[in-house]
N, C-alpha and C positions, 0 to 999 in steps of 0.2 A: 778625796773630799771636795776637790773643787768644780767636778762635775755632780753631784751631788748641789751643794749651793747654786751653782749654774742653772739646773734645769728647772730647782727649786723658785727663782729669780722670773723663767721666761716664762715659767708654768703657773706664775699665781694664780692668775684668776681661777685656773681651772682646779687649783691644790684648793683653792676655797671652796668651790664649786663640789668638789668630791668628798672633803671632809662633812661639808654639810649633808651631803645625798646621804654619805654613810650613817652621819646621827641618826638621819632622819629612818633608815629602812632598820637601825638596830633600833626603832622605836618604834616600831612598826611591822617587825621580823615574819608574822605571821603572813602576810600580804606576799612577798617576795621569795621564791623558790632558790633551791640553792645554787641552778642554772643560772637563773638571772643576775644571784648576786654575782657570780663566775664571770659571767659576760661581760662585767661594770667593771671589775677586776683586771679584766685581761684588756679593755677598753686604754686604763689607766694604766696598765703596764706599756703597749702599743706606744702610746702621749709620751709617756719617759725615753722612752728607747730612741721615739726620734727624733725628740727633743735634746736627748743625751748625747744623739750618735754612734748609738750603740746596734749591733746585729749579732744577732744569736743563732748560729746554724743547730740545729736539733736530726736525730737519729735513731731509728729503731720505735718507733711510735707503732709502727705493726706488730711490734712484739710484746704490747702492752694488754694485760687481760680484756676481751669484752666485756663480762658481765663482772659483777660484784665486788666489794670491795678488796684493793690492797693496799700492801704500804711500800711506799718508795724509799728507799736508804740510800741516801746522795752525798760524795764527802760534800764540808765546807772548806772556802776559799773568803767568804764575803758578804757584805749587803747587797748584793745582786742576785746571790746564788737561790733566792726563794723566785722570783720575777724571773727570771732566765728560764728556770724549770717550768712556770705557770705559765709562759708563754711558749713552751712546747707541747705542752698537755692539754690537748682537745676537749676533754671531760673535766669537772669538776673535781678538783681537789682543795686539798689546804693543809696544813702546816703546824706543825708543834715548836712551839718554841717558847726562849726561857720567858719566866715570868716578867722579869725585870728588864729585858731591853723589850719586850712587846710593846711598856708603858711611854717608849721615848714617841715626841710628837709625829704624826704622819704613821707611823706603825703601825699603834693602836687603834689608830680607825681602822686601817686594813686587814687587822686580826679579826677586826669586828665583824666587815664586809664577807670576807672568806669565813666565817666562826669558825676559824683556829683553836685548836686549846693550848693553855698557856700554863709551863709546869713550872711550879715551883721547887728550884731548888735548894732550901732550905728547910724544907719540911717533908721529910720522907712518907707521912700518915695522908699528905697532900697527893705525893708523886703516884703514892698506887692507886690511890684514889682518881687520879686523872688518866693514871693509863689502863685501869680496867674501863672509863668511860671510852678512851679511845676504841679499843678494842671492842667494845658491842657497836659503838658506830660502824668499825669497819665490816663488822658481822652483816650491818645493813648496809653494807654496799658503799659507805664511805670511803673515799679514797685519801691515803695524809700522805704529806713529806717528812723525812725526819734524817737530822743531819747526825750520825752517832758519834760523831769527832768531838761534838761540845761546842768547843771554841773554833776561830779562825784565824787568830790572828797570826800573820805570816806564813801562813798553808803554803800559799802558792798550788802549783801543779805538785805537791809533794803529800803525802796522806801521813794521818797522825795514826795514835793508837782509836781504836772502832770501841767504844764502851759497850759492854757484852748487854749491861740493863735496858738498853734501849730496843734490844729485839724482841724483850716482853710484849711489847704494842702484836707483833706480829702473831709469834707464838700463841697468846691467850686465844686470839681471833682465827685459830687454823687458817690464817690466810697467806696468800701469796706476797714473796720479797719481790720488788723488783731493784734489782741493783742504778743506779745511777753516778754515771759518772761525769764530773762537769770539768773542762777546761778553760781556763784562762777568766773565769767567775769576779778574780780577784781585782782584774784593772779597768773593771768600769767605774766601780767609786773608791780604789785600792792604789790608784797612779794617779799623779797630781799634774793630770792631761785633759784639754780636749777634742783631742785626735780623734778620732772613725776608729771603735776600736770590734773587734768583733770577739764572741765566746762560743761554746758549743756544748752543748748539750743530748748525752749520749743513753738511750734505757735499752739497759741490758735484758739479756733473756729470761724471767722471772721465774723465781725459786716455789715452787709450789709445796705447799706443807707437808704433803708426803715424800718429801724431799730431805725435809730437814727435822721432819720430829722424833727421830733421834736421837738428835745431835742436841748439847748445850750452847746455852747462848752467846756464848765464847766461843765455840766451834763457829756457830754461824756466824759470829763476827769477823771471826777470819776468813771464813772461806766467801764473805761480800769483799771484804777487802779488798783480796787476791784479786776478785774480779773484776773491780771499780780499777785496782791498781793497773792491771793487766790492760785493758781499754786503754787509760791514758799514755802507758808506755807506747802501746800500739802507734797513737795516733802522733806523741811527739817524736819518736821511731821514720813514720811515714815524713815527719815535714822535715824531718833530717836529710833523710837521702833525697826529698825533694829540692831543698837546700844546695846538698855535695852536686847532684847532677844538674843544676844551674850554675 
């Protein structure tokens, strides 16, 4: 939280500066394409990071489909873990998320900027109703993020249960999973530090539909799991014995 407030603090003018830009283009939306708004996004991600002190190593960007849309399945760790991801992804993306923390200050403009959809979970006749829109978006070529874990709190580098509902987005749209796996997401606004902290960000090899239509959405929850799971062993694995042999 207290880098959070920090950056919040050295960053005013320009947090004023953005939230107004962002009114201004969701008032305006027709003018500005969804590159542009990406640009402004990732501009404003950039500001924070080094502002915050924060550095993101990113991996496997060549494994990520050329053409048309998919959808990324990333655990959660954090309020970073959306910015971390957006600042490895070259191409336009955005984001699903819950209805109710979208609306907290600074968010909501940025759900707005990215046009996020924002699901509610309280009303079931809402949720299918926003995840068949997802899904024709991704039909055209949209790209989302979506965190299937739900929640974050106390994740850490440790993965919860994958809720099987969230892979409808993909399924509906026969389009490609790409798995995502993020480390250490949690201690940029999760550790009450302001030390140089760095995270990573890793896109695994993407699940194409004839891959998995199949399988239930259960099935495919586990078998991203496995494989978001698998990466991170990997790499905390690798800093271990880099560790013993130091």
């Amino acid at each position: 939280m207290i880098r959070i407030c920090y950056v919040v603090v050295i960053s005013l003018p320009f947090v004023v500066y953005y939230i107004c830009k962002a009114h201004y283009i969701q008032r305006h939306g027709e003018r500005y394409s969804e590159e542009e708004r990406y640009k402004m996004a990732r501009k404003c991600i950039r500001i924070m990071m080094r502002n915050g002190r924060i550095q993101t190593e990113s991996f496997g960007q060549e494994l990520l489909p050329e053409d048309g849309g998919y959808v990324m399945y990333s655990n959660h760790q954090g309020k970073y873990d959306t910015l971390g991801i957006m600042s490895s992804h070259p191409k336009p993306c955005t984001i699903v998320i819950d209805a109710y923390r979208s609306r907290l200050p600074i968010t909501d403009s940025f759900i707005d900027l990215v046009q996020g959809s924002r699901l509610d979970k309280t009303d079931m006749r809402k949720q299918l109703k926003t995840i068949l829109q997802i899904a024709d978006e991704v039909k055209n070529g949209r790209r989302y993020i979506i965190f299937p874990e739900g929640g974050y709190d106390h994740n850490k580098n440790e993965l919860q249960d994958f809720m099987a509902g969230s892979f409808k987005c993909a399924t509906k749209a026969r389009a490609p999973i790409v798995p995502v796996a993020i480390i250490d997401s949690y201690k940029p606004f999760g550790v009450n530090s302001l030390r140089k902290v760095k995270t990573q960000v890793h896109f695994l090899e993407p699940i194409l539909f004839e891959e998995y239509e199949k399988m239930t959405t259960a099935e495919i929850a586990g078998m991203v799991k496995d494989r978001i799971a698998s990466a991170i062993d990997m790499e905390l694995s690798r800093r271990k014995e880099m560790r013993d042999a130091s």
